[in-house]
TIVO-2410 file (N, C-alpha, C; in nm, 3 decimals):
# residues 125
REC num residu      c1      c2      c3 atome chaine
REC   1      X  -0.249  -5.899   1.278     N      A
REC   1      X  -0.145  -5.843   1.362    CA      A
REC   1      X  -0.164  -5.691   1.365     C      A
REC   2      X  -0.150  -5.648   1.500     N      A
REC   2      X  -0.165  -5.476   1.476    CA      A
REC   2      X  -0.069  -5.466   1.533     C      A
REC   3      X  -0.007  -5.362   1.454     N      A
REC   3      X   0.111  -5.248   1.476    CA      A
REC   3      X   0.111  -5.136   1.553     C      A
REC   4      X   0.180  -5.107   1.654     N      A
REC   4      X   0.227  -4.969   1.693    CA      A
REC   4      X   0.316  -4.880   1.675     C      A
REC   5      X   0.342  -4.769   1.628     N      A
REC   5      X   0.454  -4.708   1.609    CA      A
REC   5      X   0.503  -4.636   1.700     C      A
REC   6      X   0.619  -4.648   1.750     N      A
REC   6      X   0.698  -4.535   1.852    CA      A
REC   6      X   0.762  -4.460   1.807     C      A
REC   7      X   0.738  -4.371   1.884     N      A
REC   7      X   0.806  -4.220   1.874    CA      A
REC   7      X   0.827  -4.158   1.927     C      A
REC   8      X   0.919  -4.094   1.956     N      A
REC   8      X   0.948  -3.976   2.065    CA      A
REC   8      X   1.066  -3.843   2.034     C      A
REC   9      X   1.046  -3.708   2.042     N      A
REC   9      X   1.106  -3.645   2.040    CA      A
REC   9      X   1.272  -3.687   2.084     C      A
REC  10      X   1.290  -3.727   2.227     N      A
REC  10      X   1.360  -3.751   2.311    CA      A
REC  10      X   1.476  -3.814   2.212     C      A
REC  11      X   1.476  -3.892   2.112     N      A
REC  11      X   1.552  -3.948   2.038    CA      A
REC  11      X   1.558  -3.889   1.882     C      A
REC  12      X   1.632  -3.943   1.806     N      A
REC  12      X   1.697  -3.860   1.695    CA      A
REC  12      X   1.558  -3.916   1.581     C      A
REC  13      X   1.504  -3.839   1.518     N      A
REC  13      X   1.393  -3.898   1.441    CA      A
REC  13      X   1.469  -3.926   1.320     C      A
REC  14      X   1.375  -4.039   1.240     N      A
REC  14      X   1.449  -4.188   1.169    CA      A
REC  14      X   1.463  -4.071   1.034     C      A
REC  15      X   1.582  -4.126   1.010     N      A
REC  15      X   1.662  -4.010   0.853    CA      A
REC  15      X   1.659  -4.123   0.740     C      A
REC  16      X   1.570  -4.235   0.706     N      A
REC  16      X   1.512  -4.294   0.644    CA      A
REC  16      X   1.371  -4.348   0.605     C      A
REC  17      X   1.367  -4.475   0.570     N      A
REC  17      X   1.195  -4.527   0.537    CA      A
REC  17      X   1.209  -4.616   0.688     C      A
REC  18      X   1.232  -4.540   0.757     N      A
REC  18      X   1.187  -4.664   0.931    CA      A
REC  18      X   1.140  -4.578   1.015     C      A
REC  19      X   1.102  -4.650   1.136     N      A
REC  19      X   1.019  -4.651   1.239    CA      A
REC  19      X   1.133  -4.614   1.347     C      A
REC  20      X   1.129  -4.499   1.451     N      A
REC  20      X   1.230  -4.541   1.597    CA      A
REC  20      X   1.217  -4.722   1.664     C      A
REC  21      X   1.044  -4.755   1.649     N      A
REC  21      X   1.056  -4.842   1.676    CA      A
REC  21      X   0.941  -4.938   1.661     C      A
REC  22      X   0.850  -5.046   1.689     N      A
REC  22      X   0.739  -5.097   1.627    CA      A
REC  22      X   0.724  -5.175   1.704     C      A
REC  23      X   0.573  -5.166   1.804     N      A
REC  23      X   0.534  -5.285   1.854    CA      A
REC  23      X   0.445  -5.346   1.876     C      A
REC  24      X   0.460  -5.478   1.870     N      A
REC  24      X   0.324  -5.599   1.811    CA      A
REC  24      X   0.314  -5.667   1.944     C      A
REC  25      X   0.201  -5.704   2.003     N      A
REC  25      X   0.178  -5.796   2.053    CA      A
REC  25      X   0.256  -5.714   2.202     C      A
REC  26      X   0.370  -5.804   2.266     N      A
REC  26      X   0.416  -5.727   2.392    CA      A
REC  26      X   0.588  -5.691   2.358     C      A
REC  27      X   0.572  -5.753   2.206     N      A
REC  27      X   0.726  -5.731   2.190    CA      A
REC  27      X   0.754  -5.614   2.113     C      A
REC  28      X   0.864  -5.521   2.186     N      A
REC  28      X   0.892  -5.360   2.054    CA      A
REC  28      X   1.028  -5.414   1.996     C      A
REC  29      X   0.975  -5.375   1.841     N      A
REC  29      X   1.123  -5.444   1.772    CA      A
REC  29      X   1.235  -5.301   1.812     C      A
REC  30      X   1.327  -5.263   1.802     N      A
REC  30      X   1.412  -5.161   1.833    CA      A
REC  30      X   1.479  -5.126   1.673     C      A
REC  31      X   1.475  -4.995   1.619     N      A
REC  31      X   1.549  -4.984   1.481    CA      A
REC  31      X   1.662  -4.886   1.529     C      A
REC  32      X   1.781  -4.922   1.484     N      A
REC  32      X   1.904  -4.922   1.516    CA      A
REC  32      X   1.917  -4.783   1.567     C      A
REC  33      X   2.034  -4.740   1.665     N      A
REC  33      X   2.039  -4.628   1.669    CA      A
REC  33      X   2.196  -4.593   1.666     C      A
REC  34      X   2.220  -4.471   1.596     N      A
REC  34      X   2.329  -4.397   1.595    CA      A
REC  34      X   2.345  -4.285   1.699     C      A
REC  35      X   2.490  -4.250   1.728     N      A
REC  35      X   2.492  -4.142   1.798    CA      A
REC  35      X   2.466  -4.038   1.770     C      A
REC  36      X   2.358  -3.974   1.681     N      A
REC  36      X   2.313  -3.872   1.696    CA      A
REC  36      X   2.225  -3.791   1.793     C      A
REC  37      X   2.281  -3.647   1.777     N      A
REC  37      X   2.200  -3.583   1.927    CA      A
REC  37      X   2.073  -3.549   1.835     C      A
REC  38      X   1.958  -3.586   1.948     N      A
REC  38      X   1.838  -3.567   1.920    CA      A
REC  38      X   1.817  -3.421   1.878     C      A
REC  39      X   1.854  -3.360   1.981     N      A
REC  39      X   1.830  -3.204   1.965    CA      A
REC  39      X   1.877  -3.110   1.785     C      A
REC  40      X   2.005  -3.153   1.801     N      A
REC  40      X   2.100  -3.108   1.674    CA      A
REC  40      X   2.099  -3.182   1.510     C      A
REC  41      X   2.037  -3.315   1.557     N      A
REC  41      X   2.063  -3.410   1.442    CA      A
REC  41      X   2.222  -3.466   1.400     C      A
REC  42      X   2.327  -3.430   1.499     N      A
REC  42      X   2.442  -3.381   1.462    CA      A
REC  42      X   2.524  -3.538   1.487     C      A
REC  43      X   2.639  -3.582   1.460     N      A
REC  43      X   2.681  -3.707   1.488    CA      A
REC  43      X   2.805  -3.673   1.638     C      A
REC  44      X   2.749  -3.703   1.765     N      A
REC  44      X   2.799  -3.663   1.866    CA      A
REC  44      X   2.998  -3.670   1.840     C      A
REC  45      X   3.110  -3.684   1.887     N      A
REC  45      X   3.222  -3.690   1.866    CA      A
REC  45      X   3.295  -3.749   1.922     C      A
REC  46      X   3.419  -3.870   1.935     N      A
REC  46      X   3.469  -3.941   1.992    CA      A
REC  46      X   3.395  -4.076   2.015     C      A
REC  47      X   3.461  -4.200   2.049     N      A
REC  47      X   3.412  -4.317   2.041    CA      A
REC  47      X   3.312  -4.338   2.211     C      A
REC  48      X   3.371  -4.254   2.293     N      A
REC  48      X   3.332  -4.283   2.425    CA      A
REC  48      X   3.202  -4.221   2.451     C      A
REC  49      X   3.172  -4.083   2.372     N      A
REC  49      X   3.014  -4.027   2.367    CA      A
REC  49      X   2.936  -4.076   2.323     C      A
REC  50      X   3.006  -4.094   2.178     N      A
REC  50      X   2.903  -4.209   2.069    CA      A
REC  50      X   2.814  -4.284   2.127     C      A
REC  51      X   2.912  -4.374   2.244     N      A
REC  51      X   2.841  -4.512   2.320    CA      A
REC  51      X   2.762  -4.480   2.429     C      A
REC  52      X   2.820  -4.379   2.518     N      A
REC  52      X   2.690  -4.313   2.538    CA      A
REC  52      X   2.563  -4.264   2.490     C      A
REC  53      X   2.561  -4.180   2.348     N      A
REC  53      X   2.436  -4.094   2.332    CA      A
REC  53      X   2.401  -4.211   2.255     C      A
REC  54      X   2.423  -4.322   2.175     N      A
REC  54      X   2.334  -4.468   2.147    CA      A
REC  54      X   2.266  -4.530   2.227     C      A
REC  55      X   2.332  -4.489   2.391     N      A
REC  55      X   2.235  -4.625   2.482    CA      A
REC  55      X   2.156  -4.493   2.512     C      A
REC  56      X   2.200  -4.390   2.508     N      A
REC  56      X   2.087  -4.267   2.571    CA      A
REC  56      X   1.954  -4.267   2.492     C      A
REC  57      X   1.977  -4.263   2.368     N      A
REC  57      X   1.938  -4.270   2.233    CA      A
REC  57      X   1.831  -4.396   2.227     C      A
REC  58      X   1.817  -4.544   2.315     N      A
REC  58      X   1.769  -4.634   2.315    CA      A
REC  58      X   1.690  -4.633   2.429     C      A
REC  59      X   1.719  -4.573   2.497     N      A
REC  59      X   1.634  -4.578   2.656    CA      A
REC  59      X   1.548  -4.465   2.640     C      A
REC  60      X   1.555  -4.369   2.531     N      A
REC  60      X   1.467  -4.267   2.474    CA      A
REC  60      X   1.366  -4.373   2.422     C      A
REC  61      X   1.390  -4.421   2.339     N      A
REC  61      X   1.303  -4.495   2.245    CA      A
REC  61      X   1.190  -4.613   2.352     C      A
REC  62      X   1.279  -4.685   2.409     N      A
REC  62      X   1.219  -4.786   2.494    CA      A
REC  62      X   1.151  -4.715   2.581     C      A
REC  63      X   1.158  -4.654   2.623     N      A
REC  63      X   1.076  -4.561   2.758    CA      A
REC  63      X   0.942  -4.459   2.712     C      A
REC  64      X   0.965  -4.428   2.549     N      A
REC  64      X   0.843  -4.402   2.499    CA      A
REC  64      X   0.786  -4.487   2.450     C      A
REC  65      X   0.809  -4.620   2.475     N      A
REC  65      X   0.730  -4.743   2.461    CA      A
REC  65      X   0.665  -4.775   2.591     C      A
REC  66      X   0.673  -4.721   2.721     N      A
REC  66      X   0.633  -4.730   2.830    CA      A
REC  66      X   0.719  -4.855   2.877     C      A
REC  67      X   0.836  -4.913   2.805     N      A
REC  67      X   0.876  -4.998   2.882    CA      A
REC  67      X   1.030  -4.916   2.937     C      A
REC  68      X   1.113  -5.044   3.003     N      A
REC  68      X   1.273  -5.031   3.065    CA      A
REC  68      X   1.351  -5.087   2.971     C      A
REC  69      X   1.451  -5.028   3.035     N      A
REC  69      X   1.615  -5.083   2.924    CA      A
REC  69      X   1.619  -5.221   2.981     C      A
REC  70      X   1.580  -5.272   3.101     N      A
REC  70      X   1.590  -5.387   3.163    CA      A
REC  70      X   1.466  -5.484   3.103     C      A
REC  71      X   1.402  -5.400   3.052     N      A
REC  71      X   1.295  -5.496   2.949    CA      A
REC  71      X   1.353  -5.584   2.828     C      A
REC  72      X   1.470  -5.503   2.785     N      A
REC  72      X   1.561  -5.537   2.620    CA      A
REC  72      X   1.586  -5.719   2.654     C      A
REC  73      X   1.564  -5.752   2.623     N      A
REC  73      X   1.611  -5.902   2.570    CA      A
REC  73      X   1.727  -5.913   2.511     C      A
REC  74      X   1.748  -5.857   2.370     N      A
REC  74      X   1.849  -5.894   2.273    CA      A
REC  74      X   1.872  -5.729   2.234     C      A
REC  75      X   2.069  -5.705   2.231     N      A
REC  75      X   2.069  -5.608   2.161    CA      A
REC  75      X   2.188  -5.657   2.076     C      A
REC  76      X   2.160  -5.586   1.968     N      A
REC  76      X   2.285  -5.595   1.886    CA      A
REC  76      X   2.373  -5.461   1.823     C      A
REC  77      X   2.485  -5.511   1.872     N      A
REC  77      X   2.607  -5.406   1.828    CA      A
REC  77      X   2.681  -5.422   1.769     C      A
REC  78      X   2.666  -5.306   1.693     N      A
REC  78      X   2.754  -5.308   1.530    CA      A
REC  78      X   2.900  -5.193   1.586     C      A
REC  79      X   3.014  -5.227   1.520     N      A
REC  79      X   3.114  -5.142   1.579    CA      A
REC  79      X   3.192  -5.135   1.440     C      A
REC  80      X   3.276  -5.022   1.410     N      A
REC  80      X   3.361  -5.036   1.319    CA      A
REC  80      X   3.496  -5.049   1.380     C      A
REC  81      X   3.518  -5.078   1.477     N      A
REC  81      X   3.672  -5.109   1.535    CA      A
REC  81      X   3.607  -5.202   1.630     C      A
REC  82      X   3.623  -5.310   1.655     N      A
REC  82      X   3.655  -5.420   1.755    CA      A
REC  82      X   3.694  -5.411   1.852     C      A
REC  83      X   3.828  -5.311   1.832     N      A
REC  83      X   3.896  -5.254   1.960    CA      A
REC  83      X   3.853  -5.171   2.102     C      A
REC  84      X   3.711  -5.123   2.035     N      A
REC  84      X   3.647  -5.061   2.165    CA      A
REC  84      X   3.539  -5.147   2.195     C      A
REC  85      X   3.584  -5.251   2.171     N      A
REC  85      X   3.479  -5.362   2.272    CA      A
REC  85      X   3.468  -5.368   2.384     C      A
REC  86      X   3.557  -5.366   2.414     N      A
REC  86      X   3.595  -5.408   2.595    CA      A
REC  86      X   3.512  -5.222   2.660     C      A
REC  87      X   3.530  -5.077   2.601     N      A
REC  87      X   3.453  -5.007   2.622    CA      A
REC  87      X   3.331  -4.993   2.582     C      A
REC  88      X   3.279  -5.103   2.526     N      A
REC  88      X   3.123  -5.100   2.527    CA      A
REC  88      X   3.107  -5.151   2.654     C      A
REC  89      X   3.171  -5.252   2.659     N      A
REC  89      X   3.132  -5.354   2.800    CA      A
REC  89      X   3.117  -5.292   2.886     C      A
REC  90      X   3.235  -5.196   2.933     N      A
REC  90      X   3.220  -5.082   3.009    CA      A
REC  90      X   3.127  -4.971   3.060     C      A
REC  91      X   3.079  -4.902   2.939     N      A
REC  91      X   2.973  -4.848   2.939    CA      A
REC  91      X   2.848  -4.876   2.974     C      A
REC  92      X   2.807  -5.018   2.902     N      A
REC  92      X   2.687  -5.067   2.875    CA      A
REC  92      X   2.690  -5.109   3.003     C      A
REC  93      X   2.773  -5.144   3.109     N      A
REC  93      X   2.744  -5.193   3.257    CA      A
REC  93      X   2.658  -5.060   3.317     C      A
REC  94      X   2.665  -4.901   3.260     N      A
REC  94      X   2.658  -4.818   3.363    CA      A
REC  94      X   2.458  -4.748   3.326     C      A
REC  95      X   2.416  -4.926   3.218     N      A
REC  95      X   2.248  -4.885   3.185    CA      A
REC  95      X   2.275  -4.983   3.166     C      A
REC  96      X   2.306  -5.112   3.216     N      A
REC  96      X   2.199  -5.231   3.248    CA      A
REC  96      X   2.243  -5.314   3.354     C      A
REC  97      X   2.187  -5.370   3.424     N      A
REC  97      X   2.254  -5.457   3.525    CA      A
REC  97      X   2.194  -5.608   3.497     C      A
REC  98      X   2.255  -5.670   3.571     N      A
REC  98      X   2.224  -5.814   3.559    CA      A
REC  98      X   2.052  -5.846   3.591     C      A
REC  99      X   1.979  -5.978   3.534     N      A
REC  99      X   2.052  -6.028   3.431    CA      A
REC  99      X   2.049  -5.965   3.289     C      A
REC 100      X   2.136  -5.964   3.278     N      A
REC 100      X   2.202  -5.871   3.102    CA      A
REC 100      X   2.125  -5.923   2.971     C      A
REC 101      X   2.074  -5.864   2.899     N      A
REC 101      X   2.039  -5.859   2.750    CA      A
REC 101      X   2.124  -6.033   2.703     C      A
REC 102      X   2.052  -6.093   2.581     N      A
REC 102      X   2.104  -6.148   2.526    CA      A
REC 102      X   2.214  -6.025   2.400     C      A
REC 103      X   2.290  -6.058   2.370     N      A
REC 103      X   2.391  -5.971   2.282    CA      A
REC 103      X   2.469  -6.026   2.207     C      A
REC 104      X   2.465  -5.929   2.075     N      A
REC 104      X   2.596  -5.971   1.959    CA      A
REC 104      X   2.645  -5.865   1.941     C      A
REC 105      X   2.803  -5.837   1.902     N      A
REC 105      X   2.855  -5.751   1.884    CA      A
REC 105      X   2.934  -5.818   1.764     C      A
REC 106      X   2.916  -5.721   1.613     N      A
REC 106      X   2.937  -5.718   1.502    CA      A
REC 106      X   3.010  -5.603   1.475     C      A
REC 107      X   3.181  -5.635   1.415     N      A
REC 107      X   3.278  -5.544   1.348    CA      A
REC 107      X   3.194  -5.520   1.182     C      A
REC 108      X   3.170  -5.387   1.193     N      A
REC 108      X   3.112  -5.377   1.011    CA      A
REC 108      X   3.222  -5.256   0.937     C      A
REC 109      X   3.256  -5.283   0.799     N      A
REC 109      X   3.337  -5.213   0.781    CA      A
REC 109      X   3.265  -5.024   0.786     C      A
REC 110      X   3.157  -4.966   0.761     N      A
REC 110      X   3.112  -4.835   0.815    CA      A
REC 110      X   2.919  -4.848   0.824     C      A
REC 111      X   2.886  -4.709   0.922     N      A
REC 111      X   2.784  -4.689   0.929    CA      A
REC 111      X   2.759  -4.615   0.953     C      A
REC 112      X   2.605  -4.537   0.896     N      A
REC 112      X   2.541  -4.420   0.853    CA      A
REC 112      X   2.625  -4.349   0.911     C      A
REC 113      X   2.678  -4.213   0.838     N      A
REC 113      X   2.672  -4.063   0.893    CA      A
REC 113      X   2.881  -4.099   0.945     C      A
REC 114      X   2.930  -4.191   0.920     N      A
REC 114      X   3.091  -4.269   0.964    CA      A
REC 114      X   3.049  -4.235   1.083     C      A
REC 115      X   2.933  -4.287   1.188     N      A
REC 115      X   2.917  -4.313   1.291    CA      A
REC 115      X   3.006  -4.472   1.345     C      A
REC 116      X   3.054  -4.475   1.452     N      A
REC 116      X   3.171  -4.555   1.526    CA      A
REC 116      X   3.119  -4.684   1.568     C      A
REC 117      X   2.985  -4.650   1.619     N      A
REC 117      X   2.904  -4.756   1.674    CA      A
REC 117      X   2.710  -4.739   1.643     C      A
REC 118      X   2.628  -4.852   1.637     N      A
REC 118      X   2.488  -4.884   1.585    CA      A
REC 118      X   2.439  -4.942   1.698     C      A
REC 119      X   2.362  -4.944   1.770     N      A
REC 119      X   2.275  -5.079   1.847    CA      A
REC 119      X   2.122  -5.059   1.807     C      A
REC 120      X   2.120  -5.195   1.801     N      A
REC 120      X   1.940  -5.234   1.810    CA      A
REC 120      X   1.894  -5.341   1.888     C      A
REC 121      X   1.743  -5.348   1.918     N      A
REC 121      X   1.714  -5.466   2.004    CA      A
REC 121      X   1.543  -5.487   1.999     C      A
REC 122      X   1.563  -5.616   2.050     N      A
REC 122      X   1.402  -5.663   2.099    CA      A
REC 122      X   1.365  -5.664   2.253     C      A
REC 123      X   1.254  -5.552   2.280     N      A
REC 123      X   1.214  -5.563   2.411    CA      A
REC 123      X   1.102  -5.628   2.426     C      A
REC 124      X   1.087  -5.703   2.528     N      A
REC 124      X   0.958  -5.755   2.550    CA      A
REC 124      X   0.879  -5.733   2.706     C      A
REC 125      X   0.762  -5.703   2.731     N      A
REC 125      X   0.744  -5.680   2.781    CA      A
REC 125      X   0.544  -5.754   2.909     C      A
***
């Protein structure tokens, strides 16, 4: 199996032992992303940017994979309130259109940095 590693400025570089992202064969695995601004390293503010600069944050990543957000298959979203579900839905309509990602959305009690919201995914291409 050979590995590729992605990378790109464009997105927040990994503040652990991971990869932005890794891909084998035609599939890029996606490693999670937080709302941090690429530029600042900083954890953006409010629940409604957050969900923005995460999908911004992913279409960075996927696009220096040479693929589309419409490539994603499966994403998964981690939230610490439940309650802004219905504004993911929202959002996430305004970077992807039908037909839509397979998706899970997971209440976790916190994540990195008391970031609000996480997504990750598998693109294939």
């Amino acid at each position: 199996m050979t590995k590729e590693i992605i990378q790109t400025k464009n997105a927040p570089e990994a503040i652990g032992t991971y990869s932005q992202a890794v891909k084998t064969g035609n599939t890029i695995y996606l490693s999670g992303q937080i709302a941090l601004d690429p530029e600042s390293m900083q954890l953006v503010e409010g629940i409604e940017a957050q969900i923005h600069q995460v999908f911004k944050n992913l279409k960075s990543v996927v696009e220096a994979s040479g693929a589309q957000l419409s490539d994603i298959v499966k994403i998964n979203i981690y939230l610490t309130d439940l309650s802004h579900f219905a504004l993911v839905n929202t959002i996430m309509g305004e970077y992807f259109t039908k037909p839509y990602p397979a998706r899970a959305a997971v209440g976790v009690a916190s994540l990195p940095r008391n970031a609000l919201i996480e997504a990750d995914g598998v693109v294939v291409i």
